[in-house]
C-alpha positions in Angstrom: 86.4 111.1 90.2 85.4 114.5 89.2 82.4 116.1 91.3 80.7 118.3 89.0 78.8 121.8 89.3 75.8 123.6 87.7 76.6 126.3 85.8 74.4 129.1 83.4 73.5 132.7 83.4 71.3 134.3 86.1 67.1 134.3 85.0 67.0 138.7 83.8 64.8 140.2 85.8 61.2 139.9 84.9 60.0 142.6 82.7 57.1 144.8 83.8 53.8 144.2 83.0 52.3 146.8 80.1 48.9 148.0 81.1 46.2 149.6 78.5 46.6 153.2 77.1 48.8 155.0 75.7 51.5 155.2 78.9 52.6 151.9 79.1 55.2 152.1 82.2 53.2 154.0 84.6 50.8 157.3 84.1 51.4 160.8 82.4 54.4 162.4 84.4 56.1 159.4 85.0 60.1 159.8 85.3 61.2 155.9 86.2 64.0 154.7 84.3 62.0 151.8 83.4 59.7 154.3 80.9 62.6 155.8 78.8 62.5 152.3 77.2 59.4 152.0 76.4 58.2 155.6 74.2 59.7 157.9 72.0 60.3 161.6 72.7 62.0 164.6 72.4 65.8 164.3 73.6 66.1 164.8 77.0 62.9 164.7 77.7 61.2 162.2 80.5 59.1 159.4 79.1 55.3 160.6 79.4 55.6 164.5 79.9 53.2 166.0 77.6 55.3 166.4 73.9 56.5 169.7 73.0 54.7 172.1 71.4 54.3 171.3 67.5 55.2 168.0 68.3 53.1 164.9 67.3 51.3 164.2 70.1 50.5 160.7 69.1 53.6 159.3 69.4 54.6 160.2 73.3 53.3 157.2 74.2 54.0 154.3 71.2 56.0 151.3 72.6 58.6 149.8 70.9 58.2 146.6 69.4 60.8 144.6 72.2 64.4 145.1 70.4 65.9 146.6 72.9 66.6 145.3 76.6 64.7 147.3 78.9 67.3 149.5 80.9 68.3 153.0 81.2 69.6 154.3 77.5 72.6 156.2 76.9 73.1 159.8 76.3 70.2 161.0 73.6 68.0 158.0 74.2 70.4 155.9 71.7 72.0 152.8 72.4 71.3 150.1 75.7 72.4 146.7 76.5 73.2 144.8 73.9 71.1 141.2 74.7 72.4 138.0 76.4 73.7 135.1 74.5 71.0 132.1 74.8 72.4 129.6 77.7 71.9 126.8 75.2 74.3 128.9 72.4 77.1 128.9 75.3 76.6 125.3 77.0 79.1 123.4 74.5 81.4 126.1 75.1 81.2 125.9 78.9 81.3 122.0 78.6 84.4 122.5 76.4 86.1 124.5 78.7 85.1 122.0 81.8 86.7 118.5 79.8 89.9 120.9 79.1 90.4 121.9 82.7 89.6 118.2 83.8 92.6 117.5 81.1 94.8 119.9 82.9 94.1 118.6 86.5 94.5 114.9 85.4 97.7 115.2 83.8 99.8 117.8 86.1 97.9 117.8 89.7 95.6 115.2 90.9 94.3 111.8 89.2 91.3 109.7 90.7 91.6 105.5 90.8 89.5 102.7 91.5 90.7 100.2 93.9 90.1 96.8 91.7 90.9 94.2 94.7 91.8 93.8 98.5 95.9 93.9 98.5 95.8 97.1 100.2 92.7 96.0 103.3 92.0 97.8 105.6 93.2 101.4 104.2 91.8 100.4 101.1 88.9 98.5 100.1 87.7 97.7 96.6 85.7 100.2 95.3 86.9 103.2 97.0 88.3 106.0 95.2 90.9 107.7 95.6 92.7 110.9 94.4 96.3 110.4 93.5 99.1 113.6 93.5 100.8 113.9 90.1 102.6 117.5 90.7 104.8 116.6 92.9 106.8 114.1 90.7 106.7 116.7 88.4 109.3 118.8 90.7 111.7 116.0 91.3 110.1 114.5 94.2 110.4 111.1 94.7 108.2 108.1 96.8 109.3 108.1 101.0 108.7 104.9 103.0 105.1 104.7 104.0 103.6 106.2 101.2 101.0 104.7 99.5 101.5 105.3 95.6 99.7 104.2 92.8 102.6 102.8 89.6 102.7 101.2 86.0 103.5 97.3 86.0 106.7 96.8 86.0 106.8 94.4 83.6 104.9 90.8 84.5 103.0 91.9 87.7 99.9 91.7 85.9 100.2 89.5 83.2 97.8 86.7 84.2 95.0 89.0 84.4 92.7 89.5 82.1 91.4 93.5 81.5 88.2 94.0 79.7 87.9 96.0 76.5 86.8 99.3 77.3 83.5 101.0 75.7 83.5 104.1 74.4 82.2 106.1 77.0 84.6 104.6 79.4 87.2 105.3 76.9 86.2 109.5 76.8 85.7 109.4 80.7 89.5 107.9 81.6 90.5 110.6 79.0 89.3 113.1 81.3 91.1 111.8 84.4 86.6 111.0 85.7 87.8 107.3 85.4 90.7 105.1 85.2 92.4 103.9 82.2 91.6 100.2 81.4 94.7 100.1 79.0 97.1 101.6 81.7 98.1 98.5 84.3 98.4 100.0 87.3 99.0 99.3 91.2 98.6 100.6 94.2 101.0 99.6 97.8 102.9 101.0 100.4 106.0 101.8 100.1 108.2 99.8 102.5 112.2 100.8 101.7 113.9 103.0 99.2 116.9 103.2 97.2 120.3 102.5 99.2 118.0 100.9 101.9 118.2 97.0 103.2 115.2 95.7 104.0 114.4 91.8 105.0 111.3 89.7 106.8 111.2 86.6 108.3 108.7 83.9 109.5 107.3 85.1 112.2 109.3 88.3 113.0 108.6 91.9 111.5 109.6 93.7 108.5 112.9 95.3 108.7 114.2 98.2 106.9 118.2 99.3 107.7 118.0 97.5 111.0 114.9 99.0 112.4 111.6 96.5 113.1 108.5 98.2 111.7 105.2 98.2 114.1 103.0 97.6 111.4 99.8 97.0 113.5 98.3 100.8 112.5 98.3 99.6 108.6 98.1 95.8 108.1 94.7 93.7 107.7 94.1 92.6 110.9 95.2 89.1 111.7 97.9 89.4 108.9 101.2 88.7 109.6 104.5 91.0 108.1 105.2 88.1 106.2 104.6 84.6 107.1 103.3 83.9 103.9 106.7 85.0 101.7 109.8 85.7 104.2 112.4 87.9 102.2 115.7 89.6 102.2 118.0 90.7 103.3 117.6 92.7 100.0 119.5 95.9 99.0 117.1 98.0 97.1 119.1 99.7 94.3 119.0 103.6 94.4 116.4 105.2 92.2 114.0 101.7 92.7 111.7 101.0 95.7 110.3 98.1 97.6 106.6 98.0 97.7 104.2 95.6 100.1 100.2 95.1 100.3 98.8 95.9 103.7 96.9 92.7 103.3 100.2 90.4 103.4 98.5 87.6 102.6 96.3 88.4 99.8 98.8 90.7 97.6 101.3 89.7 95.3 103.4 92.4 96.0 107.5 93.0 95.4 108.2 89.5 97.6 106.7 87.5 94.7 108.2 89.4 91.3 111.9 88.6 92.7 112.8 86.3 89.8 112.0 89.8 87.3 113.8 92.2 86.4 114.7 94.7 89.1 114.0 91.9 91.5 110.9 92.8 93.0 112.2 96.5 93.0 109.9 99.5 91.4 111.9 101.5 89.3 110.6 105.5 90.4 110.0 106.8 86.9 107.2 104.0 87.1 105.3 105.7 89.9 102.6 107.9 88.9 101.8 109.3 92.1 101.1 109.5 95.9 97.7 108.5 96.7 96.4 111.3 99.2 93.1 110.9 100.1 90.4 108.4 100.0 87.4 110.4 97.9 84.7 107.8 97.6 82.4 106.6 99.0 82.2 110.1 101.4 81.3 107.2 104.3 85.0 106.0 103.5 86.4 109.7 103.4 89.9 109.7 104.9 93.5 110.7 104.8 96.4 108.2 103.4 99.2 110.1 105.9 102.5 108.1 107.1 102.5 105.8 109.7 104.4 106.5 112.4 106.7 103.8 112.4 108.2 105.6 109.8 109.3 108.0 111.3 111.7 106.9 114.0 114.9 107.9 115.0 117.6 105.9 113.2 116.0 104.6 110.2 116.8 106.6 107.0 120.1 107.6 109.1 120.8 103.8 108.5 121.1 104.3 104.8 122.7 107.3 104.8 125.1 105.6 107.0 125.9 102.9 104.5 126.7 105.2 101.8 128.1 107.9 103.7 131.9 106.0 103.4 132.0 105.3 99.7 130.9 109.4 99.5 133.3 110.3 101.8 136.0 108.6 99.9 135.1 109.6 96.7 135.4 113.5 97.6 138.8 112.7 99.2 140.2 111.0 96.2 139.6 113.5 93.8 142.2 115.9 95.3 144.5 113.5 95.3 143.9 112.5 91.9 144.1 115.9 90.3 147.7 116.9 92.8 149.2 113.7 91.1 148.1 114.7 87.5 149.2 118.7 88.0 152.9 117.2 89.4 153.1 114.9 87.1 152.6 118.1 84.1 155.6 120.1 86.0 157.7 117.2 86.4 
């Protein structure tokens, strides 16, 4: 969703009013800047002196016919402000610049989405908007547990639903990044466990990710359970993949039910389009999508780093080893 803004020239100053005679600025002796637009005279000379001597005297005070902006001329008399484009001559060309910054934003920083359906209750409730980050990715950064990102299908998480054709002003708006794309399947959870984690649930306990119990109360619909519904696990989540839950548990068909696919429930990372920041829309629903908490305590990405820190560890020794053997074999 794209707020947009008013934009145009200033209204020029209103021009003054001519009165009757011959002066039409002001009375004989007059040296305003706002006369040495409106007569002729000798260079130099203020705008309704009496002419030279010789001169015409008729034509001290003869107006010009409105070619000219009114303003102070340049040296001599000559030149002046050249005159302002019409607002309605520059209007496509400020609406053109507008869609190609819109572009710009949708496709390296932010992204707004409609929330279609009630898998992600309370955070998230259908119809809300929300502004997704799409820069970060772009540096390397990958989804952290207790993000909320937004991601393409897989591949069969949405295949028994049905998407309308879009019209054609839909079709210019998602363009633009004002609306979502009908033709791009998307979805929106929480991020739960990431690559080299082990994560598992079941009836009636919590979710558990590397050992450690999540408190899930802050996040979940209320009077959800972690997983009643769809116990899992334990499930190793292969690196460069993440697991991804609903907070409404029992109204989201989340990774728990795509287990027979490919990647077994798992999101590959090159499928996630973004981290969904803020909640935009409706401004009564205006809020922050941070981490929870429960995220962050002691011991649980140590876990994973834990399980792969051995099989590191014993690679970097080996290598030595291998390449000692192979020079000694050389010199032998």
């Amino acid at each position: 969703m794209a707020v947009g803004a008013r934009s145009g020239h200033d209204e020029p100053e209103e021009r003054p009013q001519r009165s009757g005679g011959p002066f039409p600025f002001g009375s004989p002796g007059s040296t305003g800047a706002a006369g040495s637009a409106g007569a002729e005279g000798q260079p130099g000379q203020p705008v309704g002196d009496p002419p030279a001597a010789g001169g015409d005297a008729g034509r001290g005070g003869t107006p010009h016919d409105g070619d000219r902006d009114d303003g102070a001329d340049g040296p001599g008399g000559a030149g002046g402000r050249k005159k302002q484009r019409s607002f309605w001559k520059e209007l496509p060309l400020l609406i053109g610049i507008a869609l190609v910054l819109a572009l710009l934003i949708k496709t390296f920083l932010v992204q707004a989405f409609s929330i279609p359906s009630d898998s992600m209750m309370n955070t998230l409730q259908r119809g809300d908007r929300v502004l997704v980050d799409k820069l970060t990715p772009w540096f390397g950064s990958e989804p952290e547990r207790g993000e909320v990102v937004v991601f393409n299908d897989p591949g069969g998480w949405l295949e028994s639903q049905s998407v309308p054709e879009p019209n054609a002003l839909q079709t210019v708006l998602s363009a633009i990044g004002l609306m979502p794309s009908a033709k791009e399947q998307d979805l929106i959870k929480r991020v739960i466990a990431v690559g080299g984690d082990t994560v598992s649930c079941k009836r009636g306990g919590k979710v558990v990710v590397n050992g450690k119990p999540l408190d899930e109360t802050s996040y979940i619909y209320p009077g959800s359970t972690p997983c009643d519904d769809q116990p899992f696990g334990p499930i190793k989540v292969p690196e460069g993949r993440i697991w991804v839950m609903g907070d409404n548990r029992q109204n989201s068909l989340d990774s728990r039910y795509h287990q027979e696919l490919p990647g077994k429930g798992t999101v590959a990372v090159d499928k996630v389009v973004g981290r969904a920041i803020v909640v935009a829309w409706p401004v009564t629903r205006w809020a922050t999508l941070p981490v929870p908490s429960t995220f962050d305590q002691p011991g649980l990405a140590a876990a994973a780093a834990a399980a792969t820190g051995p099989g590191a560890l014993g690679l970097a020794g080996a290598v030595p080893i291998v390449l000692w053997r192979r020079k000694r074999r050389r010199t032998s």
